[in-house]
C-alpha positions in Angstrom: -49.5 -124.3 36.7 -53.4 -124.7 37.0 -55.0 -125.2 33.7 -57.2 -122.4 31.6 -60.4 -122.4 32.6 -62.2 -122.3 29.0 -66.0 -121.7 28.5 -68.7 -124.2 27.7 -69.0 -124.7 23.9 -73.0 -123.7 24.4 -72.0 -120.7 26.4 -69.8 -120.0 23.2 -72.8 -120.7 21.0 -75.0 -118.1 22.7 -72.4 -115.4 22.6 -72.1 -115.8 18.7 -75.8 -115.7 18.4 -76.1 -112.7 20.8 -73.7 -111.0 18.5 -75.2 -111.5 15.2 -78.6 -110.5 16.7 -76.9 -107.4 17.7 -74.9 -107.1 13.8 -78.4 -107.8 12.4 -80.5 -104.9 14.7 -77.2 -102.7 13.6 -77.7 -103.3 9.8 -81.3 -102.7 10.3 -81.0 -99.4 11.5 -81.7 -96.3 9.0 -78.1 -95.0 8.7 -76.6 -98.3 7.8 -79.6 -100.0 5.3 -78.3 -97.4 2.8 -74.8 -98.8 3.0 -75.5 -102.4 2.7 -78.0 -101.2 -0.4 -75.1 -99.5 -2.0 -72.4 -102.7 -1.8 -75.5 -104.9 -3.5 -75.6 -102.4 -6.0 -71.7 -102.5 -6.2 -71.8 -106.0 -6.3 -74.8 -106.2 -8.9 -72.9 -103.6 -11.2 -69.5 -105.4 -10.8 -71.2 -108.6 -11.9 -72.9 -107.2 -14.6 -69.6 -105.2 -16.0 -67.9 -108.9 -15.7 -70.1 -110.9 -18.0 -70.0 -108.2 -20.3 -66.4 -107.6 -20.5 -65.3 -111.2 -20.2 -66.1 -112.5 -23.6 -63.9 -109.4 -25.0 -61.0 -110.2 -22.3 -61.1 -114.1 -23.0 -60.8 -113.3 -27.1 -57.5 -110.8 -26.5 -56.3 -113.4 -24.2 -56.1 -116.1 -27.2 -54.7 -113.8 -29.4 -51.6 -113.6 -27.0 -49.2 -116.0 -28.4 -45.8 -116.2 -27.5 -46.1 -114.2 -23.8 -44.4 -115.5 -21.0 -46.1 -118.1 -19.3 -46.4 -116.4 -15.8 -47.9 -113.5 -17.6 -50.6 -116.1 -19.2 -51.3 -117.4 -15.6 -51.7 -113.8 -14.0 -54.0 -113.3 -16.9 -56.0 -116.0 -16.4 -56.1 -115.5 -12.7 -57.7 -111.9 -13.2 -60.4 -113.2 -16.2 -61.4 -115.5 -13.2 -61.2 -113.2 -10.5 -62.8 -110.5 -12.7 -65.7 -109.9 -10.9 -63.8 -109.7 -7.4 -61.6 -106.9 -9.2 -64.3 -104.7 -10.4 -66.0 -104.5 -7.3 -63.0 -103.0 -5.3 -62.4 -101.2 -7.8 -65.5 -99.2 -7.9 -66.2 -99.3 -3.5 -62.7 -98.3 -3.0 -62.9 -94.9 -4.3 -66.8 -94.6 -3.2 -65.3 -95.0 0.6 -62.9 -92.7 0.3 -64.8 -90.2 -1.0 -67.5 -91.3 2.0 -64.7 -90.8 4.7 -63.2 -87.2 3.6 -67.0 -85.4 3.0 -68.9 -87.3 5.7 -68.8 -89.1 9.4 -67.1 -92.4 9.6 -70.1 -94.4 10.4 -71.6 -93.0 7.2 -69.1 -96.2 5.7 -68.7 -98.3 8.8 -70.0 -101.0 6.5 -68.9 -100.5 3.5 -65.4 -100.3 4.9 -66.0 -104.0 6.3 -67.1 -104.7 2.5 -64.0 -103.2 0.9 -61.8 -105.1 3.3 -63.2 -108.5 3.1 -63.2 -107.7 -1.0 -59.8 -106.6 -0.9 -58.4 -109.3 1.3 -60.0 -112.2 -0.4 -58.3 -110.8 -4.0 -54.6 -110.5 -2.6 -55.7 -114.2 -0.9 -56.8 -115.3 -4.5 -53.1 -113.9 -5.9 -50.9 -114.7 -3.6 -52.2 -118.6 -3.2 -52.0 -118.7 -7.0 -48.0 -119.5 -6.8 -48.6 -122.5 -4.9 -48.8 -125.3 -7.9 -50.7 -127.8 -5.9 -54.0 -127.4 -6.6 -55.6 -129.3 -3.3 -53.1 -127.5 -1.1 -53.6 -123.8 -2.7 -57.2 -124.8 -2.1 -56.9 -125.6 1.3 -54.5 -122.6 1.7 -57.0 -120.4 0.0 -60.2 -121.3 2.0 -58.7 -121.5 5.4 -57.0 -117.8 5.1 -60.1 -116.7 3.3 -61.8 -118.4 6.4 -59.8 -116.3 9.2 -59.2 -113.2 7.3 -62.9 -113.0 7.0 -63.4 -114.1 10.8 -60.6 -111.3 11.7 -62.4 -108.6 9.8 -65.2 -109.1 11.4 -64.1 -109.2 14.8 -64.9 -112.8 15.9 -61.5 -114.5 16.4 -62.1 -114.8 20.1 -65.1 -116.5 19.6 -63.8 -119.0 17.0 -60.8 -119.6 19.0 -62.8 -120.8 22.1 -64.9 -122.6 20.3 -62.3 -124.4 18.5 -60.9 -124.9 21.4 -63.5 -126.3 23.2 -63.7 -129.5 21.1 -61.3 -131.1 22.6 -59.9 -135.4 23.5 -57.8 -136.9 26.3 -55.0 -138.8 24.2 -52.4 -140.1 26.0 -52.3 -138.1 29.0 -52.7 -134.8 26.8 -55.1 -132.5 25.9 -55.8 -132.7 22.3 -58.2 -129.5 21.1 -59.1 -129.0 17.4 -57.6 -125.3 17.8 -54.6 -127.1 18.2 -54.9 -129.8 15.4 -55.5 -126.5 13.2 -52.4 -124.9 14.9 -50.4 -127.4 14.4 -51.4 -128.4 10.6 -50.8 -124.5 9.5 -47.3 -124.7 11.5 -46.2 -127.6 10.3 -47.1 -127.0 6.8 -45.5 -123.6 6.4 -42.0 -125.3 7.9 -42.1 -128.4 5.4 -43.1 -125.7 2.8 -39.7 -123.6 4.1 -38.0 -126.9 4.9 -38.6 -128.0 1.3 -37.4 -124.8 -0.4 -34.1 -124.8 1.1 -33.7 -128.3 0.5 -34.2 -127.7 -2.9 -31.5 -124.7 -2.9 -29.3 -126.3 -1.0 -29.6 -129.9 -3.2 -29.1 -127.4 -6.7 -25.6 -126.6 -5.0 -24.3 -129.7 -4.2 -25.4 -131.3 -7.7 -23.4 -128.7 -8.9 -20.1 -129.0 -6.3 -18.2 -131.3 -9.3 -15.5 -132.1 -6.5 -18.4 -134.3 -4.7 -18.7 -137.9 -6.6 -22.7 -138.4 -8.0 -23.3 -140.7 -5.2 -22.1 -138.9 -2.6 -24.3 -136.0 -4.1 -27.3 -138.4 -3.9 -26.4 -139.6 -0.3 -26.2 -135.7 1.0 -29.4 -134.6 -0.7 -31.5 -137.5 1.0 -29.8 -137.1 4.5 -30.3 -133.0 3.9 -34.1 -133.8 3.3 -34.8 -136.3 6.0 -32.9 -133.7 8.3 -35.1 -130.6 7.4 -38.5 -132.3 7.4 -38.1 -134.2 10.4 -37.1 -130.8 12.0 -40.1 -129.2 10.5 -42.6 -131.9 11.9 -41.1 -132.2 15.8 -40.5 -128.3 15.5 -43.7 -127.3 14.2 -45.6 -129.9 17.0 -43.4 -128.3 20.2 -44.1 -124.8 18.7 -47.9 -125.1 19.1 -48.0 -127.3 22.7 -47.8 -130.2 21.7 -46.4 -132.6 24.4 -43.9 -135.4 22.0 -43.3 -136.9 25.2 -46.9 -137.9 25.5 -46.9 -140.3 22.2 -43.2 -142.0 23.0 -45.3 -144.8 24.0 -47.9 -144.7 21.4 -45.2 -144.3 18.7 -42.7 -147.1 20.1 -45.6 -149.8 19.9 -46.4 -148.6 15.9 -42.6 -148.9 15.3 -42.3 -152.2 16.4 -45.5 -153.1 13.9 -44.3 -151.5 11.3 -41.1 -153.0 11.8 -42.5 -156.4 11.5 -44.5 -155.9 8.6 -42.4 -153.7 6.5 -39.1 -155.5 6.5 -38.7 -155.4 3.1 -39.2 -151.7 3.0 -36.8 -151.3 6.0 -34.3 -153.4 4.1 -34.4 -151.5 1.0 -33.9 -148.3 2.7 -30.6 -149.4 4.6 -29.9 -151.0 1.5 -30.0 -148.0 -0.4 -28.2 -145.9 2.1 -25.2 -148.6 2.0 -24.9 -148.4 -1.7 -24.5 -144.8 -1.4 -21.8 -144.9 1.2 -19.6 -147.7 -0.3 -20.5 -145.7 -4.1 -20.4 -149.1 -5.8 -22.9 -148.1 -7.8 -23.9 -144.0 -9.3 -26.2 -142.5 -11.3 -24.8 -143.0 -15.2 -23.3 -146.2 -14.4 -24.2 -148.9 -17.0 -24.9 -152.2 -14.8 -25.8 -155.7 -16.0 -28.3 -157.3 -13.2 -29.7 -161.0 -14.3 -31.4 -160.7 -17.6 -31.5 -156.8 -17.3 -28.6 -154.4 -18.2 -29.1 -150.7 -19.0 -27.5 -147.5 -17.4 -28.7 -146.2 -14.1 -30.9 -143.1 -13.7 -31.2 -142.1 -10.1 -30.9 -144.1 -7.0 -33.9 -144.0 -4.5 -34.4 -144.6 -1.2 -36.1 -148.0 -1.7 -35.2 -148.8 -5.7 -33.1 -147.7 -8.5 -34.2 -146.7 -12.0 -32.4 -148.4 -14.5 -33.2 -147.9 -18.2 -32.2 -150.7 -21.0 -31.8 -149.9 -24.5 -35.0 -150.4 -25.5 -36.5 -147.8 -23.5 -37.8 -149.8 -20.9 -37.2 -148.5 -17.2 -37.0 -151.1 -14.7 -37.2 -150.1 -11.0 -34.9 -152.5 -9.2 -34.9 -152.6 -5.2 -31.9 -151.9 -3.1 -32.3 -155.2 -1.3 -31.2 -157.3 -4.9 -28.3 -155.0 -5.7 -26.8 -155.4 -2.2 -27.4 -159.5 -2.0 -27.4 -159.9 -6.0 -24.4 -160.2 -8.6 -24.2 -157.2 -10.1 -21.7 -156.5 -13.2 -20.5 -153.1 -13.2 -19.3 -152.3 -16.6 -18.3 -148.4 -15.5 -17.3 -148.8 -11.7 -13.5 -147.5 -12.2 -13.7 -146.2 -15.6 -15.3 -146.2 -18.8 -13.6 -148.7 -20.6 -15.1 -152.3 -21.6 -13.4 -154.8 -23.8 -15.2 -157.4 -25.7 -14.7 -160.9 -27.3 -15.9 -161.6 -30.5 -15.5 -165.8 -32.0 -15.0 -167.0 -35.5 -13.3 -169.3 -37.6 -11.3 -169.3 -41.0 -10.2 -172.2 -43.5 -7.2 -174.4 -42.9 -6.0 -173.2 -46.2 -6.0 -169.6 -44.9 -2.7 -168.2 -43.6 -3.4 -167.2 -40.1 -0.9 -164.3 -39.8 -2.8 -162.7 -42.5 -6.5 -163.4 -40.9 -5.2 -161.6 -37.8 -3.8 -158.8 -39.4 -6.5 -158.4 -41.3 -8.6 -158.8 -38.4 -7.2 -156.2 -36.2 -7.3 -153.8 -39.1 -11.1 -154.6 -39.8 -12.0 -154.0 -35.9 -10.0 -150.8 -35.8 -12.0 -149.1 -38.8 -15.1 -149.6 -36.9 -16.2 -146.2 -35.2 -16.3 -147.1 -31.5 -13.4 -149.1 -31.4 -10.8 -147.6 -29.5 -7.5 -147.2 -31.3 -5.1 -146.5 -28.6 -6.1 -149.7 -26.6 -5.8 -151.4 -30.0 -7.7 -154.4 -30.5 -5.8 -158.1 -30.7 -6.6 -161.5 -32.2 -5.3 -164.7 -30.7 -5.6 -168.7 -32.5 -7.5 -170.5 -29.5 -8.3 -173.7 -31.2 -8.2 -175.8 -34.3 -11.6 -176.9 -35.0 -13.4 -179.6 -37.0 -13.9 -177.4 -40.0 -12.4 -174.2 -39.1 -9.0 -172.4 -37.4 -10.9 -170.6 -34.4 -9.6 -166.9 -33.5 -11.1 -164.6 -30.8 -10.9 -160.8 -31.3 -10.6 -158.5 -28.4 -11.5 -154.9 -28.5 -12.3 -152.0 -26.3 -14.8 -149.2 -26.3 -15.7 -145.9 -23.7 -19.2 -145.5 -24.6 -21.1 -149.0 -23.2 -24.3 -146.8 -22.8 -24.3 -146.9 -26.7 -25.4 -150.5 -27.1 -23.1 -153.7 -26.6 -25.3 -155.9 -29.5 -24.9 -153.3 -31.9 -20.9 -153.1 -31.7 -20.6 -156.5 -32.3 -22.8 -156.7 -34.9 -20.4 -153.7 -36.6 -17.5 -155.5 -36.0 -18.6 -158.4 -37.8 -19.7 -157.3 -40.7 -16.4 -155.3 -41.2 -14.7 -159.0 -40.7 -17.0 -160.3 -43.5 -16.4 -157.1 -46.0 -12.3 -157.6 -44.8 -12.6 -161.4 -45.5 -14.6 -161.2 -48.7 -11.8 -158.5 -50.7 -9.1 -160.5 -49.1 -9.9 -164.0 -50.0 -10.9 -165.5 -47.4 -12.4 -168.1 -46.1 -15.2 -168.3 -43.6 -15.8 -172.3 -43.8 -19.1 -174.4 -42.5 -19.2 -177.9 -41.6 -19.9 -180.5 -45.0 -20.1 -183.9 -45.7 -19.5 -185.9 -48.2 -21.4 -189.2 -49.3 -19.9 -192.0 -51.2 -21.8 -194.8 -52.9 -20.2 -198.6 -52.4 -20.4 -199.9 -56.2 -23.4 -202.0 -56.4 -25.3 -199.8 -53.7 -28.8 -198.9 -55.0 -30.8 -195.8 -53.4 -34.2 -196.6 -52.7 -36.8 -193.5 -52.7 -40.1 -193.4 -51.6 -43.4 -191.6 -52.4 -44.9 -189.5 -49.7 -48.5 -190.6 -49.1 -50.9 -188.0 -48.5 -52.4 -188.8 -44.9 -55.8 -190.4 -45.3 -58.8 -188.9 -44.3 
């Protein structure tokens, strides 16, 4: 199939100027000054009636506490647009009265004034939901842009003119009509791509029978799926020829692949943690110097928060190739070991009963793993016990258990009599022995 024959970009230039010659020897006839004289005045009036009632809207506005926010933000939107909103309000009416007593081309023009006014509001509203401001602005513009062009008549000539511009890349013709094309394709499939992602990621988190990593595994393979169907989708749907850039692409991937190893590594490392689920969001992990709980898992780190609030974003890579100490891979139970020593004199049946009772009145303890003390040596000063207990809850703190558990050992010890003993030494004078003691010098200056 031969390819379009498209006109010169000057031939297109001289067509647009032939036409607004032609729009400006139109307005400039008799029957139409009148029109264009009456949508100044509109315009002039609307402005006017805007500064004035502005000040009076903006005050009511503050004394609105307690709406809804989306009602605030529609507010807003028409203090802002209040101009725009008078001025269809008042050319609306004026051009349907003009089309049921008179001819239509009595308002011809103001017609194409009510519509551009019109169309530019509903733009204004509409865009409003899209909470990024650059790309409601872009959004915004670029309908306001073609709306305005379509009105008018002139999408022919912007099309071919567009079109026009165009590069040889790669064997293919690359025009900006079709750069345009596809940016406006492919953004309204990532925008619908990333809508159902987010419904469909809202139902699994909820699915309870599907385990948290598993969750996080589906949602990122759900995503990666949709947008990359947007992207080639949106590119084939407007002519664009993928075949054309295998070659291109192929030589990036293999410099990207040798200088973001690392990256690369973290993502397969992440995608491996979620598969085996050694790891899931909640658990509480001990990595080096860092432990804390997990708060999500990425696709090239994990969020881990410690106890003092401090979130540390750990890569994939360390977690795969690192030791990492689980404290909630199977279930929620940790035991810990506590040391300390009592006096010889001290029966030792006792100090473990009273021990085991001392742990178990401590509020985290668990009471049906109940805790146990064992002898495990006889020291220089001391008989030295270990005391094992267990707890569900290791997100609460590890330091601060212990710490509990001691001082309820030194409240048992102290009403029971006994003994927690330190090293001492005793120093015996030979007879005769004299002790010598010297003066400290202050140092000299």
């Amino acid at each position: 199939m031969e390819p379009e024959t498209l006109p010169a970009p000057q031939d297109i230039a001289m067509g647009l100027w032939d036409q607004a010659q032609t729009l400006l020897d139109h307005l400039m006839r008799p029957s139409n000054t009148y029109q264009v004289g009456i949508a100044v005045g509109l315009f002039l009036a609307a402005h006017l009636l805007a500064r004035l009632l502005g000040p009076y809207l903006h005050s009511w506005m503050r004394g609105r506490e307690g709406w809804p926010k989306w009602r605030m933000r529609f507010l807003v939107l028409m203090h802002r647009r209040l101009r725009l909103i008078l001025f269809v309000l008042m050319i609306w009416p004026l051009i349907i009265f003009l089309q049921l007593t008179t001819w239509p081309s009595r308002s011809y023009l103001l017609s194409i004034a009510g519509e551009l006014a019109l169309a530019w509001l509903l733009i204004a509203v509409i865009t409003r939901f899209i909470l990024n401001g650059f790309l409601r602005a872009v959004v915004r513009y670029a309908a306001w842009t073609w709306v305005t062009l379509g009105i008018l008549g002139l999408t022919d000539e912007a099309r071919g003119l567009l079109d026009s511009a165009a590069i040889q890349l790669a064997g293919m013709r690359l025009s900006l009509w079709m750069v345009l094309q596809a940016v406006a394709v492919v953004a309204v499939l990532l925008f619908a791509a990333r809508f159902v992602s987010r419904m469909t990621a809202a139902q699994i988190r909820r699915n309870d029978e599907i385990s948290p990593s598993m969750q996080v595994l589906a949602v990122k393979l759900l995503q990666v799926t949709l947008y990359g169907a947007a992207f080639f989708i949106g590119l084939r749907a407007v002519g664009v020829d993928l075949t054309g850039l295998a070659v291109l692409s192929g030589a990036i991937g293999v410099g990207l692949g040798f200088g973001l190893q690392k990256v690369v590594s973290n993502l397969v490392s992440g995608v491996i943690l979620l598969l085996d689920r050694s790891i899931k969001p909640g658990d509480v992990i001990s990595l080096g110097e860092t432990f804390g709980w997990i708060n999500s898992l990425g696709a090239r780190y994990v969020s881990i928060t410690t106890r003092d609030g401090r979130e540390y974003l750990i890569p994939n890579e360390d977690l795969i190739t690192g030791q990492v100490v689980n404290w909630s891979h199977s279930d929620e139970y940790v035991r810990l070991d506590i040391f300390f020593g009592t006096a010889y004199a001290d029966d030792p049946h006792k100090v473990r009963r009273i021990a085991v009772k001392a742990a178990t009145s401590v509020d985290r303890v668990l009471e049906f793993k109940p805790p146990v003390c064992h002898i495990v040596g006889f020291g220089d000063s001391s008989v030295d016990y270990i005391l094992r207990f267990w707890i569900r809850d290791p997100t609460g703190g590890l330091t601060n258990i212990r710490g509990n558990v001691y001082l309820a050992l030194w409240d048992a010890f102290r009403d029971n009599g006994i003994s927690i003993p330190f090293p001492q030494r005793e120093v015996t004078l030979l007879e005769g022995s004299k002790v010598a003691t010297t003066t400290a010098q202050p140092p000299s200056e």
